[in-house]
N, CA, C and O atoms as a MOPAC input file, in Angstrom:
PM7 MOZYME 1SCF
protein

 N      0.80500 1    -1.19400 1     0.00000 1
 C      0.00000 1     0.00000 1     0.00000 1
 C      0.85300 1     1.26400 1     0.00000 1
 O      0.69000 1     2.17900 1    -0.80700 1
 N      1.80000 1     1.24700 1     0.99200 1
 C      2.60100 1     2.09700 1     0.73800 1
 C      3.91100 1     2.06400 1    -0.34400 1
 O      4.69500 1     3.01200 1    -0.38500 1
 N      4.02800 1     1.14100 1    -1.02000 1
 C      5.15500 1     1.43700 1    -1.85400 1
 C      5.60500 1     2.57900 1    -2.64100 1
 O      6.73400 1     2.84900 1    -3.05100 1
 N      4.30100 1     3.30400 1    -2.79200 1
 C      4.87100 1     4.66400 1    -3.49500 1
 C      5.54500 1     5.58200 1    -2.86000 1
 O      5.91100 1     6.55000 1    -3.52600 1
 N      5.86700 1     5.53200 1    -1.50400 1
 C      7.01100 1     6.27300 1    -0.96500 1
 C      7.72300 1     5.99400 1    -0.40700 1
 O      8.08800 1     6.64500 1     0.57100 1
 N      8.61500 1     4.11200 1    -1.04400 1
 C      9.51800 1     3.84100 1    -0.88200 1
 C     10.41600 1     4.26400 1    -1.54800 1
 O      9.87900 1     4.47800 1    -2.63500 1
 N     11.86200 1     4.64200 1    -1.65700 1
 C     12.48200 1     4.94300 1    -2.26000 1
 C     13.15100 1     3.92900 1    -3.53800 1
 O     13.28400 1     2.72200 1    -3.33600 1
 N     13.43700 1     4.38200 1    -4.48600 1
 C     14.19100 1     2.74100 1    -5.27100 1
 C     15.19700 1     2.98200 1    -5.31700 1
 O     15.66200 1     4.09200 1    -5.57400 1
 N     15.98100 1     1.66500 1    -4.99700 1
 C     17.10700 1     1.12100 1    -4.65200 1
 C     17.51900 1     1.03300 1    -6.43800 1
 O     16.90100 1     0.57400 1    -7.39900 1
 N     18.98500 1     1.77800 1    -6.28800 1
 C     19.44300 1     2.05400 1    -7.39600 1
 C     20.50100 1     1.20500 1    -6.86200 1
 O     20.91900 1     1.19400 1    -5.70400 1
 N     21.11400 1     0.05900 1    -8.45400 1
 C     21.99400 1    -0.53000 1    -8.72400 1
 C     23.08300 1    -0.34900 1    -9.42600 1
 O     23.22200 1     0.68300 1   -10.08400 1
 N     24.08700 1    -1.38500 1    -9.39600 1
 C     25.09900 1    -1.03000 1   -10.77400 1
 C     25.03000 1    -1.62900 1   -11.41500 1
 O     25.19900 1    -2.82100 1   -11.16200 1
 N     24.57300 1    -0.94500 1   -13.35200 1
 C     24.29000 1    -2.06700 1   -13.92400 1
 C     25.07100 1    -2.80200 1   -14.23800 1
 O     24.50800 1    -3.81300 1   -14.65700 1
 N     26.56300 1    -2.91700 1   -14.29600 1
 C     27.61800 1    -3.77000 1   -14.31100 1
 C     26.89200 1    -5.16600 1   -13.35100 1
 O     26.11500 1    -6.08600 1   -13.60600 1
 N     27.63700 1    -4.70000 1   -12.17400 1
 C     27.32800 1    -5.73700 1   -11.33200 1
 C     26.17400 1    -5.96100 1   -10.16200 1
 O     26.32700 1    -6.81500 1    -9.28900 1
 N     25.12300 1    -5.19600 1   -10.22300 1
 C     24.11700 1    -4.52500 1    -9.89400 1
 C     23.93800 1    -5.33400 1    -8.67100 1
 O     23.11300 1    -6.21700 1    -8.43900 1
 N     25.52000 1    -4.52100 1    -7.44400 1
 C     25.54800 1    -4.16300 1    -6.31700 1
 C     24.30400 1    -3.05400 1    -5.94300 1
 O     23.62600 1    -2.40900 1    -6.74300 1
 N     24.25400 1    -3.05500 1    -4.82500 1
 C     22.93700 1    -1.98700 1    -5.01000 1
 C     23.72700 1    -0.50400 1    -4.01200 1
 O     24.40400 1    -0.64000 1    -2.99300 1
 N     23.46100 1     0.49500 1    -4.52400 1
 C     24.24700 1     2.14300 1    -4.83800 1
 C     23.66300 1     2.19600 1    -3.26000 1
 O     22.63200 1     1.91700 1    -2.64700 1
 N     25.23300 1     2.83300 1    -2.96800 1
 C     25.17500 1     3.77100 1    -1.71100 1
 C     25.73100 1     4.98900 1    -2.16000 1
 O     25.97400 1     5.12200 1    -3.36000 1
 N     26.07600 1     6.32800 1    -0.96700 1
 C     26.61500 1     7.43900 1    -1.43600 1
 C     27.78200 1     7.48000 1    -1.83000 1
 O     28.24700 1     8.52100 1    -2.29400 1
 N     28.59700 1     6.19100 1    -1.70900 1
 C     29.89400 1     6.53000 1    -1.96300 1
 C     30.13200 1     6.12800 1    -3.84500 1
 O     31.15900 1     6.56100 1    -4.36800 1
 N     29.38700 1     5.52300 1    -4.48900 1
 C     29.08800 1     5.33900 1    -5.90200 1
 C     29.41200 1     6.36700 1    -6.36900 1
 O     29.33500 1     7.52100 1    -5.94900 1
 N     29.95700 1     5.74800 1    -7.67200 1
 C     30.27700 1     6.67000 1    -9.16100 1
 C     28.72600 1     7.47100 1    -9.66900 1
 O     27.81300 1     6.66500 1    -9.84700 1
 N     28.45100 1     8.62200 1    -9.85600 1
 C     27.36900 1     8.71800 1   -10.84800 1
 C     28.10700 1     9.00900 1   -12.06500 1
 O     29.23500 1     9.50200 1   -12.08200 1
 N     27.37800 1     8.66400 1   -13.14500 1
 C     28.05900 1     8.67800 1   -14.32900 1
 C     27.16100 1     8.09700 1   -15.35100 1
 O     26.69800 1     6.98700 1   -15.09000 1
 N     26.79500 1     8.72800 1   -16.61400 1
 C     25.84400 1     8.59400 1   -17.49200 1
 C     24.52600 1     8.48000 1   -16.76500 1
 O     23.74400 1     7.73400 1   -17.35500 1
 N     24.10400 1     8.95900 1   -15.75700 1
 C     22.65000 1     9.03800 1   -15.31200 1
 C     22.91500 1     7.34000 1   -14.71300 1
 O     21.89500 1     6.65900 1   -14.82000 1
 N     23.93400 1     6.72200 1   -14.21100 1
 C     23.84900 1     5.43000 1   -13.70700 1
 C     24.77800 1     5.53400 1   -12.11200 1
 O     25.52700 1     6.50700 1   -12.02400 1
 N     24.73600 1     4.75700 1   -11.14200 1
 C     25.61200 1     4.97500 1   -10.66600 1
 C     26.15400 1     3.25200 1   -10.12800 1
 O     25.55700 1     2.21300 1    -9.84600 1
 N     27.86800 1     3.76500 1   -10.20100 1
 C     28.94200 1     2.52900 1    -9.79400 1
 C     29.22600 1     2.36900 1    -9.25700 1
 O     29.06400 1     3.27400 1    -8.43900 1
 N     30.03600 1     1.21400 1    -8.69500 1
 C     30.51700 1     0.72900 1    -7.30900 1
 C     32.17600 1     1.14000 1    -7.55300 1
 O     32.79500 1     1.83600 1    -6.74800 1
 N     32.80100 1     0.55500 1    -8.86800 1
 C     34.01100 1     0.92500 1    -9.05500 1
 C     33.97100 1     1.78200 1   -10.12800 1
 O     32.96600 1     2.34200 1   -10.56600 1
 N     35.54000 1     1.89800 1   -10.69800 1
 C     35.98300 1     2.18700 1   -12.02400 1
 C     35.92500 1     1.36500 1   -12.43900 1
 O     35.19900 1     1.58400 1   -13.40900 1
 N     36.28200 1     0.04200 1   -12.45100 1
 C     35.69500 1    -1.13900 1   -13.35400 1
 C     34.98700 1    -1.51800 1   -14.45800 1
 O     35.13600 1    -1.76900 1   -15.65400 1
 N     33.70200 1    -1.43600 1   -13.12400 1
 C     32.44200 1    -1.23600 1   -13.27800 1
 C     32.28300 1    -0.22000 1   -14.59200 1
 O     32.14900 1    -0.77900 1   -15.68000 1
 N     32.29000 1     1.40000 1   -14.55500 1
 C     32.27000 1     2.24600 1   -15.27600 1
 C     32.87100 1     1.67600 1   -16.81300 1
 O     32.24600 1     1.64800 1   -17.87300 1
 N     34.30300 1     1.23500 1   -16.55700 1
 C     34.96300 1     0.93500 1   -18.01500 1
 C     34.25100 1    -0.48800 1   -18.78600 1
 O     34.43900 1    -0.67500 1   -19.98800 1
 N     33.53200 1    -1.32500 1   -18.06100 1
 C     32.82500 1    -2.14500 1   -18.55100 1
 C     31.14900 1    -1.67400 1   -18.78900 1
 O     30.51900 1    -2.72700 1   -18.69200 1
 N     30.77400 1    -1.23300 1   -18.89300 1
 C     29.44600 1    -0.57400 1   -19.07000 1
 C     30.06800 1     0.54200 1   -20.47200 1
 O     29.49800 1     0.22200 1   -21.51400 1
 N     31.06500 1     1.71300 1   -20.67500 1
 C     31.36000 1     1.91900 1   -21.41000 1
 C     31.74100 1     1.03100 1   -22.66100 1
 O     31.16500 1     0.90300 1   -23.74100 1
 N     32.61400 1     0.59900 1   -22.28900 1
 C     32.81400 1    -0.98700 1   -23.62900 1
 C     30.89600 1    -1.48200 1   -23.97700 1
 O     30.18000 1    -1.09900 1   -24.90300 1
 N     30.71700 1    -1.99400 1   -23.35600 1
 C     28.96200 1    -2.98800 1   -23.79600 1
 C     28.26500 1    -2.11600 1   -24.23100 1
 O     27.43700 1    -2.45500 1   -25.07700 1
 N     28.36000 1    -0.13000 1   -23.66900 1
 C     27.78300 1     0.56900 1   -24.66100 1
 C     28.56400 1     1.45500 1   -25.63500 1
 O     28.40100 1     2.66200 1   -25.81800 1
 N     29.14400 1     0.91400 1   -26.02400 1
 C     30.07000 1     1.77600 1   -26.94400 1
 C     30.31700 1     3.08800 1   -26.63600 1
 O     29.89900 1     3.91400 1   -27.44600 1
 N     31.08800 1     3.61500 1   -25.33800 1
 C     30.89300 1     5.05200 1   -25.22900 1
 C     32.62300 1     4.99200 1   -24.68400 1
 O     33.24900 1     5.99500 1   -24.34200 1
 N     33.12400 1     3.73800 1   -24.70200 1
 C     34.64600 1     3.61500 1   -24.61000 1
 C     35.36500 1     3.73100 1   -25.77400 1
 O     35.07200 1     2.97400 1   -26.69900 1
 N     36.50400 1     4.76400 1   -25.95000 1
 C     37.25300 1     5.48800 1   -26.61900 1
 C     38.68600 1     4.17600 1   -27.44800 1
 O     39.01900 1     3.10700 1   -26.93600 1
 N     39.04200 1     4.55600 1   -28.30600 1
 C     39.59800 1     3.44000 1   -28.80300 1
 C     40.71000 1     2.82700 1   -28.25500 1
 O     41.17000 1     1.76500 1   -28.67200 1
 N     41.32300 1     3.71200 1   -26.97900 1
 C     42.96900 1     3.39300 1   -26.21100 1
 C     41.90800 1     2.27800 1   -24.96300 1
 O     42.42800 1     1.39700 1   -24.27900 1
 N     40.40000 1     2.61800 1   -24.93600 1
 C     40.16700 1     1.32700 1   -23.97000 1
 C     39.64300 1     0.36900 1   -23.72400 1
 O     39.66300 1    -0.37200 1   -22.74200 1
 N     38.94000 1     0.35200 1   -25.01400 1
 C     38.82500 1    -0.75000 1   -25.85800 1
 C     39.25900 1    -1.52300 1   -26.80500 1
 O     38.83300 1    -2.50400 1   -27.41400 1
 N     40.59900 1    -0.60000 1   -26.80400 1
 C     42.05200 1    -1.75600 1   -27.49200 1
 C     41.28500 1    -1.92600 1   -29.30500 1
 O     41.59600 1    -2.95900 1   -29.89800 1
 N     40.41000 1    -0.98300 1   -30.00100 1
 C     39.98000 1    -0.91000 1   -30.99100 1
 C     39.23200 1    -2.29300 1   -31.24200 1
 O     39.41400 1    -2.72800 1   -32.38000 1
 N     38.47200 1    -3.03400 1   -30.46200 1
 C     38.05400 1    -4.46500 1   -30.39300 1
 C     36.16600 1    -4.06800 1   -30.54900 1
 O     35.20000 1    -4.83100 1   -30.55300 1
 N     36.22700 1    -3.00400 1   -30.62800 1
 C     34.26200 1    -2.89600 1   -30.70600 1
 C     33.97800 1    -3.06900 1   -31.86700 1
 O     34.43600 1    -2.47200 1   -32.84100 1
 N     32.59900 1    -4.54900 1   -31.81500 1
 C     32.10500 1    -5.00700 1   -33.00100 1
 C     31.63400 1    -3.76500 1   -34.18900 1
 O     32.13700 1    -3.80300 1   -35.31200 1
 N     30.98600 1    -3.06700 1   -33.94500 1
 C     30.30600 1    -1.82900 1   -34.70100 1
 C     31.24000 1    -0.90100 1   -34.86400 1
 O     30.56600 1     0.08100 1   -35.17600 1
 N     32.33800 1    -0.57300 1   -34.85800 1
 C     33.48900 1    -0.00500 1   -35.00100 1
 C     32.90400 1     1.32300 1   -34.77200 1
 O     32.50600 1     2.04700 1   -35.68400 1
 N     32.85700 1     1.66500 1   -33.32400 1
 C     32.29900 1     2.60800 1   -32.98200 1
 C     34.14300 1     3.86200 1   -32.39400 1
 O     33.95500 1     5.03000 1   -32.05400 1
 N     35.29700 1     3.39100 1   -32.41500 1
 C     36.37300 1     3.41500 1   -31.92800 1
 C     37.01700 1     4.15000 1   -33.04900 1
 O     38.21600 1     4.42600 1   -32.99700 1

C-alpha cells in the first residue's frame, strides 16, 4: 500500500551491487568501481579506442 514512498534502490548495472553514497554517478547510472564504469562503457560503446584496445564489433572506436 505504501510502496509509493519507498524509495528505489538504485543498482550497478555492471554488477548490480545496489548504490550507496559513496558510488560513481556517471551517465545518469551509478557505480561501485571504475571497473564497473569501463565495462558498461565498452557494452555501450561510449569507450574510446585506447580502452577498448579498438576491439568494438560496430566499429564505434
Amino acid at each position: 500500500m505504501f510502496d509509493v514512498f519507498k524509495k528505489k534502490e538504485e543498482k550497478d548495472p555492471v554488477c548490480g551491487m545496489i548504490a550507496s553514497e559513496k558510488f560513481i554517478s556517471k551517465y545518469g547510472e551509478k557505480f561501485c568501481s571504475e571497473s564497473c564504469v569501463k565495462k558498461y562503457e565498452v557494452e555501450n560503446h561510449i569507450a574510446n579506442e585506447k580502452e577498448c584496445g579498438g576491439s568494438c564489433a560496430r566499429g564505434c572506436c
